[in-house]
Structure formats: structure tokens, C-alpha cells
C-alpha positions in Angstrom: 3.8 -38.3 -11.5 2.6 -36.5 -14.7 5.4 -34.2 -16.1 2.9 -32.4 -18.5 1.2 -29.6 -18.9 -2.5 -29.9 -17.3 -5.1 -27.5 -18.9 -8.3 -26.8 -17.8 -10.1 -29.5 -20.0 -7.3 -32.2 -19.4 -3.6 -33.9 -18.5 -1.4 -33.8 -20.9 2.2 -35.6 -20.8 5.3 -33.5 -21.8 8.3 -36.0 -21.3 11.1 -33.9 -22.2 10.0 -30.3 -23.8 11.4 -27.0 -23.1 8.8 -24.4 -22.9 9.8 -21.6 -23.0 7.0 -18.8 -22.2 7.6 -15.3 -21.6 4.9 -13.1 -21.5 7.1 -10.8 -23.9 9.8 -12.0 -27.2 12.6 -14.1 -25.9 12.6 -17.7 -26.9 12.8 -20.0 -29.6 16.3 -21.5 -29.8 17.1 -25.1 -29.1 19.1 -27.0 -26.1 22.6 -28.2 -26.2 24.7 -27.6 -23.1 28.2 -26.7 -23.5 30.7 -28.8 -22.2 31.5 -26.2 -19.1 28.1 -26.5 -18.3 27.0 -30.1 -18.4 27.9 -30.9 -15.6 25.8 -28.3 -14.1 22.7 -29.1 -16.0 23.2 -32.8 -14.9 23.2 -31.8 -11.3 19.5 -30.7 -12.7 18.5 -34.7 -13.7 16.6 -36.8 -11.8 17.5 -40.4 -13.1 15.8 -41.8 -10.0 12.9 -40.4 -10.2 11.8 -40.4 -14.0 10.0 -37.0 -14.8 7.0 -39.0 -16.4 5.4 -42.1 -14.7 6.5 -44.9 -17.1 8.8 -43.2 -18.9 13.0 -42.9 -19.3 14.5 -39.9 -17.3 14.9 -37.4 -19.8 18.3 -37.3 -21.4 19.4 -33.9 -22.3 21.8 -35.1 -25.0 19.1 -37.0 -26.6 17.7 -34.0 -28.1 20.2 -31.6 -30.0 17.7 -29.1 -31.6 15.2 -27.9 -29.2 12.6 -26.0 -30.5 11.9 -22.4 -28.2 8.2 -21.2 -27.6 8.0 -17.9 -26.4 4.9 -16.3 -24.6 4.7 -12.9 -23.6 1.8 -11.5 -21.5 3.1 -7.8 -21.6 1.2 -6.4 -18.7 0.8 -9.0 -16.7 2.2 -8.3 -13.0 4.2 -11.1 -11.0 2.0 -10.9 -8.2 -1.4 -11.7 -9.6 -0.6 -15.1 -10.6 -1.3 -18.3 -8.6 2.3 -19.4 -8.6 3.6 -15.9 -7.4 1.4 -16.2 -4.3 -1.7 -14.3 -5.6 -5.2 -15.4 -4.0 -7.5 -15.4 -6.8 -7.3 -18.5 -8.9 -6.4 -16.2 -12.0 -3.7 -18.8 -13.6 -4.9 -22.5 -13.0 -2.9 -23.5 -16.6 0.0 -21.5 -16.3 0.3 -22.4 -11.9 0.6 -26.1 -13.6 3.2 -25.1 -16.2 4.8 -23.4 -13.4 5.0 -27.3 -11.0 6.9 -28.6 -13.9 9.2 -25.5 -14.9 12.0 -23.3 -13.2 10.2 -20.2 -11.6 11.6 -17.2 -11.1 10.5 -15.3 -7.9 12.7 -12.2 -8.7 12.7 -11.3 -11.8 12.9 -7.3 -13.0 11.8 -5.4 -15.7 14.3 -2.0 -16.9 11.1 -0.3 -17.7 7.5 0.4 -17.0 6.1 0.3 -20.3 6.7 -1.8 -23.3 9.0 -0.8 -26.4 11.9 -0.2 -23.8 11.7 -3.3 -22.4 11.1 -5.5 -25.3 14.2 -4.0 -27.4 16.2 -5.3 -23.9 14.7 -8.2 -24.2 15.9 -8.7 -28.1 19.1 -7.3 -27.6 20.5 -8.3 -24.0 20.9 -4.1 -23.9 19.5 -1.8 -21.1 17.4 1.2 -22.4 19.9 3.5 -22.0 22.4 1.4 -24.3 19.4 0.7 -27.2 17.7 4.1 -27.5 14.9 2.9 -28.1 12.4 4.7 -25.3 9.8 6.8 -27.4 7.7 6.2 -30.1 7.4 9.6 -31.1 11.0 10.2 -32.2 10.8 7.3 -34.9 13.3 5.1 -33.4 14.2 1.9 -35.0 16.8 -0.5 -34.2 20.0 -0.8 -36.2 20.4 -3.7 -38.3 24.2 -3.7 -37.0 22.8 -4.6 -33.5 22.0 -8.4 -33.3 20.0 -10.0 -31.6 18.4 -13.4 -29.9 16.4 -14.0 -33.5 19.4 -13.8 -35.5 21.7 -16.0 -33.6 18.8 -18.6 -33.6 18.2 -17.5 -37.8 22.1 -18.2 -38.2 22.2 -21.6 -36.5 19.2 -23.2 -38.3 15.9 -22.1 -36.8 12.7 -21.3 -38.5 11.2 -17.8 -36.5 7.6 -16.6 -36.2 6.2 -14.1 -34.3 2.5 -13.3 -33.8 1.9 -10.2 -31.7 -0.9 -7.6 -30.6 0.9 -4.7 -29.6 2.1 -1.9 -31.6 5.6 -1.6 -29.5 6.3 -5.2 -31.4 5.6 -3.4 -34.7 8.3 -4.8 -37.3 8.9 -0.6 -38.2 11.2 -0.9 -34.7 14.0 -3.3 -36.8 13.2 -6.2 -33.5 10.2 -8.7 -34.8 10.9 -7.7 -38.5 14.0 -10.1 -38.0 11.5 -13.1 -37.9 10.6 -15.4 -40.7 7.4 -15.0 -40.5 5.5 -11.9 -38.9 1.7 -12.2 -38.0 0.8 -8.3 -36.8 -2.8 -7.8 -36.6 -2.5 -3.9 -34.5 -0.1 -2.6 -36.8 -1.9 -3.4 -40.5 -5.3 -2.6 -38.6 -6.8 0.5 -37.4 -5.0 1.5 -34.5 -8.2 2.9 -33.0 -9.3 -0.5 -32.4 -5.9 -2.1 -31.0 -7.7 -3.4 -27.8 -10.1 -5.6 -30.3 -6.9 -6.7 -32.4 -4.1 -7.1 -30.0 -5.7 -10.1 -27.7 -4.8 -13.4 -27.9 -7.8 -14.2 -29.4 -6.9 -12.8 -32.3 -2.8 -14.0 -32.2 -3.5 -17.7 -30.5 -5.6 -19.4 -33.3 -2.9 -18.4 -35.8 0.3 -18.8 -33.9 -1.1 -23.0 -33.1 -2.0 -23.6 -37.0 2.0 -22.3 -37.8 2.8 -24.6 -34.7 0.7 -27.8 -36.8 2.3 -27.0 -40.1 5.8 -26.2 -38.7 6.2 -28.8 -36.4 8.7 -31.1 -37.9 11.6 -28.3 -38.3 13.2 -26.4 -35.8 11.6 -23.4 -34.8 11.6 -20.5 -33.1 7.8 -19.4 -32.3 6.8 -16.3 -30.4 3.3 -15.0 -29.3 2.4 -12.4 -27.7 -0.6 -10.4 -26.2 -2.4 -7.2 -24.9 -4.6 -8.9 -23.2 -4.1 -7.5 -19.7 -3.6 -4.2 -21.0 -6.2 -1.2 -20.1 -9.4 -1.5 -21.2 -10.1 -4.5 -19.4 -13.7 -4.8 -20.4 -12.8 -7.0 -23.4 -14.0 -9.6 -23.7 -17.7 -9.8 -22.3 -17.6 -12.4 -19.3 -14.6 -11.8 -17.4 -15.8 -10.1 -14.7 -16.5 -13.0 -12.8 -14.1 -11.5 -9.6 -16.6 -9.4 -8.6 -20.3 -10.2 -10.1 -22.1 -8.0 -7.9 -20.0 -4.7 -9.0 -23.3 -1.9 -9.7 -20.8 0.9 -10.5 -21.0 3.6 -12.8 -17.8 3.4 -14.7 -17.6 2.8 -18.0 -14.7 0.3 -18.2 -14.5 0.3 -22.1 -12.1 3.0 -21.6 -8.3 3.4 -19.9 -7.9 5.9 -16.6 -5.0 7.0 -15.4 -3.2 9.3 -13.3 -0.6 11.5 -14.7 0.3 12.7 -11.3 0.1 11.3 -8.3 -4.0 11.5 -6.8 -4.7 11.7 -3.1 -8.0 11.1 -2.2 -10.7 13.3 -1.4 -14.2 13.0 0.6 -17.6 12.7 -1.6 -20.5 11.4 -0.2 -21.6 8.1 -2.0 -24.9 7.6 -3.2 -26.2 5.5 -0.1 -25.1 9.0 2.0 -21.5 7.5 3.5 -18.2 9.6 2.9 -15.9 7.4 1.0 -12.4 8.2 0.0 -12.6 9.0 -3.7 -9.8 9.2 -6.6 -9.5 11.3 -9.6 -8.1 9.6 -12.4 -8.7 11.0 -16.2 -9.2 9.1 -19.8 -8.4 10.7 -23.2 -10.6 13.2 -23.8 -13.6 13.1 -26.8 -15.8 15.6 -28.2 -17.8 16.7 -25.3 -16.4 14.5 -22.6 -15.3 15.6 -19.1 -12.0 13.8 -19.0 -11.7 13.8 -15.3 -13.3 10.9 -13.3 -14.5 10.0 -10.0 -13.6 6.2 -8.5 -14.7 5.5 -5.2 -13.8 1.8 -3.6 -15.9 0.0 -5.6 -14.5 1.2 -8.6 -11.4 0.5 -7.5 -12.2 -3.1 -6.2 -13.8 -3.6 -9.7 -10.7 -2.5 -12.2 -8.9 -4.8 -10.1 -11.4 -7.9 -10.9 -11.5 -6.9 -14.5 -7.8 -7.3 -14.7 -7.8 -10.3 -12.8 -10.5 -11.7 -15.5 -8.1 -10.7 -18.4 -5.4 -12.6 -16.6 -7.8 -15.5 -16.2 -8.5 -15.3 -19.9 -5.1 -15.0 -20.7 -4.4 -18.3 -19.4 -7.2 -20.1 -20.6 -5.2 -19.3 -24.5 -2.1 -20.4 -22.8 -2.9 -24.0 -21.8 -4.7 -24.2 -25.3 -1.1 -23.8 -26.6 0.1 -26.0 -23.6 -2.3 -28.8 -25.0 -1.4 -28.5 -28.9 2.6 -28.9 -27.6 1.5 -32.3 -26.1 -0.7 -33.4 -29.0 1.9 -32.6 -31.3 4.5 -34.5 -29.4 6.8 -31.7 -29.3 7.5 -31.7 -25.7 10.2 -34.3 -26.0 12.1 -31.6 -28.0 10.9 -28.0 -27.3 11.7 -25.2 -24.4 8.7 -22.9 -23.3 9.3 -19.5 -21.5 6.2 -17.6 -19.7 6.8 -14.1 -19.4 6.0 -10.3 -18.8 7.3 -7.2 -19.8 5.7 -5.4 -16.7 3.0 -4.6 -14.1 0.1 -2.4 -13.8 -0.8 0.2 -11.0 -3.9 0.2 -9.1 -3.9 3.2 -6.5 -0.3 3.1 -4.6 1.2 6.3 -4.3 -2.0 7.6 -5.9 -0.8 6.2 -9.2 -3.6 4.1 -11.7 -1.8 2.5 -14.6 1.6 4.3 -16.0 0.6 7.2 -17.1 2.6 10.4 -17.2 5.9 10.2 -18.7 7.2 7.6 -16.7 7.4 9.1 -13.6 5.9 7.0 -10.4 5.9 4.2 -11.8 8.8 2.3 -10.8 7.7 0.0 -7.9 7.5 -3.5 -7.7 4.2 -3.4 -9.0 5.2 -2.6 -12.4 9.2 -3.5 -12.4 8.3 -6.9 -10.9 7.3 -9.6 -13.4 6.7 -13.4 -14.3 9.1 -15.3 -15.3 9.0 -19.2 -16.4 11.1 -21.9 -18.0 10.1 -25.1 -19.0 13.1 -27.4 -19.7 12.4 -30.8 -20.5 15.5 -32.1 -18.8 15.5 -30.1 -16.2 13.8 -30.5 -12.7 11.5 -28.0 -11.8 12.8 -25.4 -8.9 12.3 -22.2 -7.8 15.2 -19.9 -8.5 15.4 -16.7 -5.8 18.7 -14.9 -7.0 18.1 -11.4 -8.8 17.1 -11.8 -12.7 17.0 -9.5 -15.3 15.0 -8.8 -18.8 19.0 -8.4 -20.1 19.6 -12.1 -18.7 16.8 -14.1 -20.2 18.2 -14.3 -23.9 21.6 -15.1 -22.3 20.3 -17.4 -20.5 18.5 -19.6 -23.6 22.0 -19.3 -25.5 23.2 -20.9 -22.6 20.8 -23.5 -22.3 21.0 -24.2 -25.8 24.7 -24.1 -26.3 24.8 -21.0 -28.3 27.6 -18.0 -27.8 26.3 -14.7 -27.1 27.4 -12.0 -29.0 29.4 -9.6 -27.7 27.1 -6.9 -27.7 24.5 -9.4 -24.6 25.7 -7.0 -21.4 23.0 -9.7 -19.7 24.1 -12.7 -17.6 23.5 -16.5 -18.0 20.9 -17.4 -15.1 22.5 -20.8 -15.4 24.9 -20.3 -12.2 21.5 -19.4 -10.0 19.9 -22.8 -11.7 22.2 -24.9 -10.6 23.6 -24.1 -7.2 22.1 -20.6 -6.4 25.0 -18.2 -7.3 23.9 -15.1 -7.3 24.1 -13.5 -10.9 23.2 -10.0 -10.1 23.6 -7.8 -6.7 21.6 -5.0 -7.7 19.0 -5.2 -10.3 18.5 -1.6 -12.5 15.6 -0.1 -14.5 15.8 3.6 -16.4 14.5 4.8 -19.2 13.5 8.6 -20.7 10.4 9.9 -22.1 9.4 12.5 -24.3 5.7 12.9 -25.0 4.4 14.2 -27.9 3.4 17.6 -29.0 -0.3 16.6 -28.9 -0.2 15.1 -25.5 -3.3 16.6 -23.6 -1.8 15.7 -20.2 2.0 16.7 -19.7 4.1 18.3 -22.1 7.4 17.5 -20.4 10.1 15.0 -20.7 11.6 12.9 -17.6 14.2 10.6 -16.7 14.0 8.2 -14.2 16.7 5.2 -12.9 16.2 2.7 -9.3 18.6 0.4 -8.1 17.6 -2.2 -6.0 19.2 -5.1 -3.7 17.5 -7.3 -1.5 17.0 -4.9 1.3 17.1 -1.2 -0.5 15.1 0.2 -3.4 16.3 3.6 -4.9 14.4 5.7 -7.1 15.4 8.6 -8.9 13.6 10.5 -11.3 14.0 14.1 -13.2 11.3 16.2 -14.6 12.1 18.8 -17.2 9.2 21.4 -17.7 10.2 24.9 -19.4 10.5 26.5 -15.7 13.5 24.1 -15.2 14.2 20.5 -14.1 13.2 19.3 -10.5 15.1 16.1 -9.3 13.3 14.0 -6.3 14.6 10.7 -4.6 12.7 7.7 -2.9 14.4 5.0 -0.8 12.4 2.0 0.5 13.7 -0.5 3.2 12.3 -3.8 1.3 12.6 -6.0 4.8 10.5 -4.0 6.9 7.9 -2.0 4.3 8.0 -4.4 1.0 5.3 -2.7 -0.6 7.4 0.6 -0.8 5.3 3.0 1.0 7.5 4.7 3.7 9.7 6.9 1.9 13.0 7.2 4.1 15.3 8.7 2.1 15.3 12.0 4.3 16.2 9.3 7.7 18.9 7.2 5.8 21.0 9.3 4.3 24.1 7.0 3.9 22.2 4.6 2.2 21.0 7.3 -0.2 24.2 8.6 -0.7 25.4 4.6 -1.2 22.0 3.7 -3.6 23.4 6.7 -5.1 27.1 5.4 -5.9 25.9 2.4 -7.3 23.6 4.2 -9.6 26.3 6.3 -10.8 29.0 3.6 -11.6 25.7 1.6 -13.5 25.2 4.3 -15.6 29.1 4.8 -16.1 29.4 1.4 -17.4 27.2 1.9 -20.0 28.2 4.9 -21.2 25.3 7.0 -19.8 26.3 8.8 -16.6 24.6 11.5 -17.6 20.9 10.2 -16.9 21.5 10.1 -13.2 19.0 13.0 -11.6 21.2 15.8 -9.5 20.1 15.0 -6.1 
């Protein structure tokens, strides 16, 4: 059996690399167990059964400074890759990455767009702990607050980070801590960040640093905005759904900053269809407000899927250099997201508003992979979080946390599936700007969910007075959260509810839970 990464072009062999690829910033650090946990990483080995035909079973001690690759898809949702179950063959290199890797079926985002999440990610600190939830305000991230890149930066590693999306702009104090910094959006015109922010753009450079770098030990990070809105970039991806004769004009985002129900209009072949309203920013002369029928629907979807598909096809370029180089004997890869995308549940398209609706699975739930070299593939089920993953590499690695990480080693789920988390949490606040042609309004919004129960709790604060609402969705029998039952279970509100509370009374933010 090949244990290497297979692009689309060809096999490659990876005898003992750990790569680590998370569609968001987390990585680059290298692998030496601690004594209290070798002897759960050697339950891992397979010394029987050598991980590449031909070839030694990897030894983990062999190789004391792994190299950490870190890939971060940003809007990439768990559910539309092959490996998560998805139909479409949107991920063929990253489905391979995933047969030789540990894959994490449940693992949760805090929040549903970016800078919140990616500051977590960085500092091992939920949203509410970091402050760091709105651009507007001019946030940036004290240098007093360490994190993952300068416990890798004080024990030897060389960092770089190459990234297409403004919320990993070095202004925020998180990516500035790298070496190196390649930032295409941010010294660009920010009109054109969908052109700027693809992989496209970060790959090329990111695998050059990887050829010249390759003989230290390095921390690498790349990240992109490819399967961000607009998904009409670039031309050809729209091979989901060929025959698509719409009217939309896809170079553009739509969203819904409140929730849509559809409406009758007769479509052009005389049938009544059930028709959304979403809305794009407004320009000189333009009616903001637009009319999707099915079709339209069906097609965003298949654009997305096409970004995704492109997506990959950069991946398993990276997958092949990493072989060529003959850094998989000596490197960790993590595939990740920071969150998901909306596409017509509960009315919602995208995440627009200020926050509000958008805390399903469909956003909260995201992809997450590690690639160890010397350690056998498996598929983890226990509760992950975005505050675990950096934990997590400082475990792998041998590295202490600092005391500031409120995230958990996934370690103990690795190894003999103890549960890390009971409850996984997400909340964040918003406050739009003053220009915002949409809402005005800020909002708070927190969930809690276990394996059965999701909680959802938001607040809304316009200059008539806040209005608190709740969700509760029984996971077992609807898992696609569209029964609300919180008026029929009111124990398990009022229980949802506790848990919540003593969450945000451990870190210091009790406050932020809506009056319901």
C-alpha cells in the first residue's frame, strides 16, 4: 500500500510526513511526543504493517523536528467534501490526503465568519476571551497574548504565511508574528480581493518558499478565499451544472440579511416556482434586491462546488511538491476550515446580517485533517474544537502550551476515543458599520451543542430595544436543524441554557448570554 499523497496527475510516496492542512492558520511546529504520551502515540504504529510497501514502519523518534504545513480553506463547509460524505467528487486530492491522515468528523467552528475564528485558532482563546469580532472597531491583538507562531518562533522554526483574505491581515497582531508574510488582498486594492485572495495567487509563492526553505525547520501556512462568494472566479468551474441558462449574474455575492421565505412568481416557461429574495451591495443605479428561483439556487450551489474542486486541484499541487521534495519523512500537514456557507436553510444565503442565523451546522461544522507520518490514519468522532487544534500540534510535537491555550489536546480522542469536549460552544458579537446599507444594529449570538441537543441564542439590539429569541434542535431525529422545539422541550432549554451560562462564566463573559 502507498502511504502518499495521490494527486490528480500521479502517486506520490510520503513515508513518514506530517501534514498538517487546515483550511485556516494552525500548523507548522514539529513532532516529538512527550514521555506521558508516547506510549499513546505508539498505540498509533503499525510495525506489522509498514505504512509504505517496501519501506521501515515509520519511527516517530526518528524524526525530532517536524516541519508543520498548514492549509486553510476558510469557507469551505465539512459537508461538501468527498471524505465528509458529500456526493459530488469535489475533493479527489484532499479525499486521498484524508485515507492516509486522522479525520475529524466533528469538528466546530466558535464563529460564522472569519477574523473571530482565526484569532481562536492563533490563540487557543474563544471570541469572547480575544475581542477580536469586528473589523470596524480597529481591533488588534496584543503582543502580550502568545500564540501557536511564537511558541514554534521560540523553539527554532522558520514561519511563513501566505494568505488571501483581509481577516489574516498582519494590522490584527496574528500573521504579523510570522517570519515571512506574503499578503496579496491587503497591499492590493481591496475592490478586487476576489481576484487577489485565491490560491492562485498564494499557491505558486507559498511552493517556491517551500523549494528554498526546505532544509530548515519550518513552519508554512497558506491560505485561501477561494470558496468565498463570488463564485464565478475562475472561468471553468462550473462544470456541476453545465446546462445552467439562468439569469444571474454570479460575479457578484447575495445574501440574506434576514431570513427569506419564498414567494410564488411565474417562471418564464409559465410554471409557479418558489422564488427567494436575496440582495447584493448596491451600485449606482442598481436594484439591490434579487429574484432566485430553483435554478438559481441549484447553480450557486455548483459554483461553490467548482471552487471547492479548484481548491483542491492547488492542494494536491502542494501534496506533490512535499513528496518531490522528500519532506514527508519529516513534516505534519493539517487541512482545515474556518467555516461553512449557507445556501437557503431557514431562508438564510451566505452569512449576512450581523451574525444572526447563522449558526447551524452548515456554517459551525468544518473540515478538519491531520497528516502524521507516524501515525495510522483513523477517523476520530469525539467533539473538536477551533480552541483544540493548536493544543493539539504542541502536543504532537512535544511542545507546552502556554497558559493562556483554554483549548484541549485531541490526543486522548486519537488514541483511545476519550471524549475531550461534552459540549462544543460558538459566540461572537457584531457591530456593523455606520455605512452598512443593510442593518444598522449590533447582535450577540452563543449555541451549545452535545451530541443530541443544539442551542442557539441570539440578541438583537436595534434603537427600539433588544429582542432575545431561542432555537433548540433534537440532532438524532432532525440533524439538519429545521424543527425548532424549544417551545415543546422546555427542560432541555432551561438545561441548554445552564450550560451556556456556566460557559460564559468561565471565561469571564456571562454577560453575553441573551435574557430568554
Amino acid at each position: 500500500m502507498h502511504h502518499g499523497f495521490q494527486s490528480a496527475a500521479r502517486v506520490r510516496i510520503w513515508p513518514a510526513c506530517v501534514f498538517l492542512i487546515v483550511a485556516l492558520f494552525c500548523g507548522g511546529v514539529s513532532f516529538l511526543p512527550t514521555s506521558a504520551r508516547a506510549q499513546d502515540i505508539q498505540q498509533l504504529l503499525d510495525p506489522l504493517a509498514p505504512l509504505v510497501a517496501n519501506a521501515e514502519a515509520a519511527d516517530p523518534h526518528a524524526e525530532k523536528d517536524y516541519n508543520v504545513i498548514f492549509v486553510s480553506l476558510t469557507n469551505t463547509r465539512a459537508d461538501h467534501l468527498g471524505v465528509y460524505g458529500y456526493s459530488r467528487n469535489t475533493t479527489p486530492n484532499i479525499d486521498r490526503f484524508a485515507g492516509k491522515s486522522l479525520v475529524f468528523k466533528n469538528a466546530f467552528t466558535h464563529a460564522s465568519w472569519t477574523l473571530p475564528v482565526v484569532i481562536s485558532l492563533f490563540t487557543s482563546q474563544y471570541p469572547f476571551t480575544h475581542k477580536l469580532m469586528n473589523r470596524e472597531e480597529e481591533p488588534i491583538l496584543l503582543e502580550s497574548v502568545p500564540t501557536f507562531l511564537d511558541v514554534l518562533k521560540t523553539n527554532g522554526y522558520t514561519t511563513a504565511a501566505f494568505v488571501g483574505n483581509r481577516d489574516y491581515a498582519q494590522k490584527y497582531g496574528h500573521t504579523s508574528r510570522a517570519h515571512f508574510v506574503f499578503d496579496p488582498v491587503n497591499d492590493s486594492d481591496m475592490e478586487d480581493w476576489h481576484r487577489y485572495g485565491v490560491l492562485q495567487n498564494t499557491m505558486p509563492p507559498a511552493r517556491e518558499w517551500l523549494r528554498r526553505n526546505k532544509d530548515k525547520k519550518f513552519f508554512l501556512l497558506v491560505q485561501g478565499y477561494d470558496t468565498h462568494c463570488p463564485f464565478a472566479v475562475p472561468k471553468g468551474n462550473a462544470q456541476f451544472d453545465p446546462d445552467y441558462r439562468g439569469k444571474i449574474d454570479f460575479t457578484k455575492c447575495y445574501w440574506t440579511f434576514e431570513p427569506t421565505r419564498p414567494i410564488k412568481r411565474r417562471s418564464e416557461a409559465g410554471q409557479y416556482q418558489d422564488v427567494f429574495l436575496l440582495k447584493t451591495k448596491p451600485t449606482a443605479g442598481d436594484n439591490f434586491e434579487v429574484m432566485f428561483y430553483p435554478e438559481d439556487v441549484k447553480h450557486m450551489v455548483a459554483l461553490y462546488d467548482g471552487e471547492i474542486f479548484n481548491a483542491d486541484q492547488y492542494v494536491g499541487g502542494l501534496l506533490e511538491d512535499i513528496a518531490e521534495l522528500g519532506l514527508d519523512k519529516k513534516t505534519i500537514v493539517v487541512i482545515y476550515s474556518d467555516h461553512g456557507d449557507m445556501f437557503g436553510k431557514h431562508g438564510r444565503f451566505m452569512r449576512g446580517g450581523p451574525l444572526r442565523g447563522t449558526f447551524y451546522d452548515d456554517v459551525l461544522h468544518i473540515p478538519l485533517l491531520i497528516y502524521h507520518p507516524a501515525i495510522k490514519p483513523k477517523t476520530v468522532n469525539e467533539f473538536v474544537q477551533v480552541i483544540d487544534i493548536a493544543p493539539t500540534l504542541l502536543d504532537m510535537l512535544g511542545l507546552k502550551s502556554p497558559a493562556s491555550f483554554v483549548g484541549r489536546s485531541a490526543m486522548p480522542a486519537v488514541t483511545n476515543g476519550t471524549a475531550i469536549n461534552q459540549y462544543v460552544f460558538a459566540g461572537s458579537a457584531f457591530t456593523p458599520a455606520q455605512r452598512n446599507p443593510f442593518f444598522s444594529y449590533p447582535s450577540v449570538i452563543v449555541s451549545a451543542r452535545n451530541q443530541q441537543w443544539k442551542f442557539i441564542a441570539e440578541r438583537v439590539s436595534p434603537t427600539t430595544g433588544p429582542r432575545d429569541s431561542a432555537e433548540l434542535y433534537d440532532l438524532q431525529r432532525d440533524p439538519e436543524e429545521l424543527t425548532n422545539v424549544a417551545a415543546a422541550q422546555p427542560d432541555v432549554v432551561k438545561t441548554m441554557k445552564s450550560v451556556l451560562k456556566k460557559w460564559l462564566e468561565s471565561i469571564g463573559s456571562e454577560k453575553m448570554l441573551p435574557t430568554l
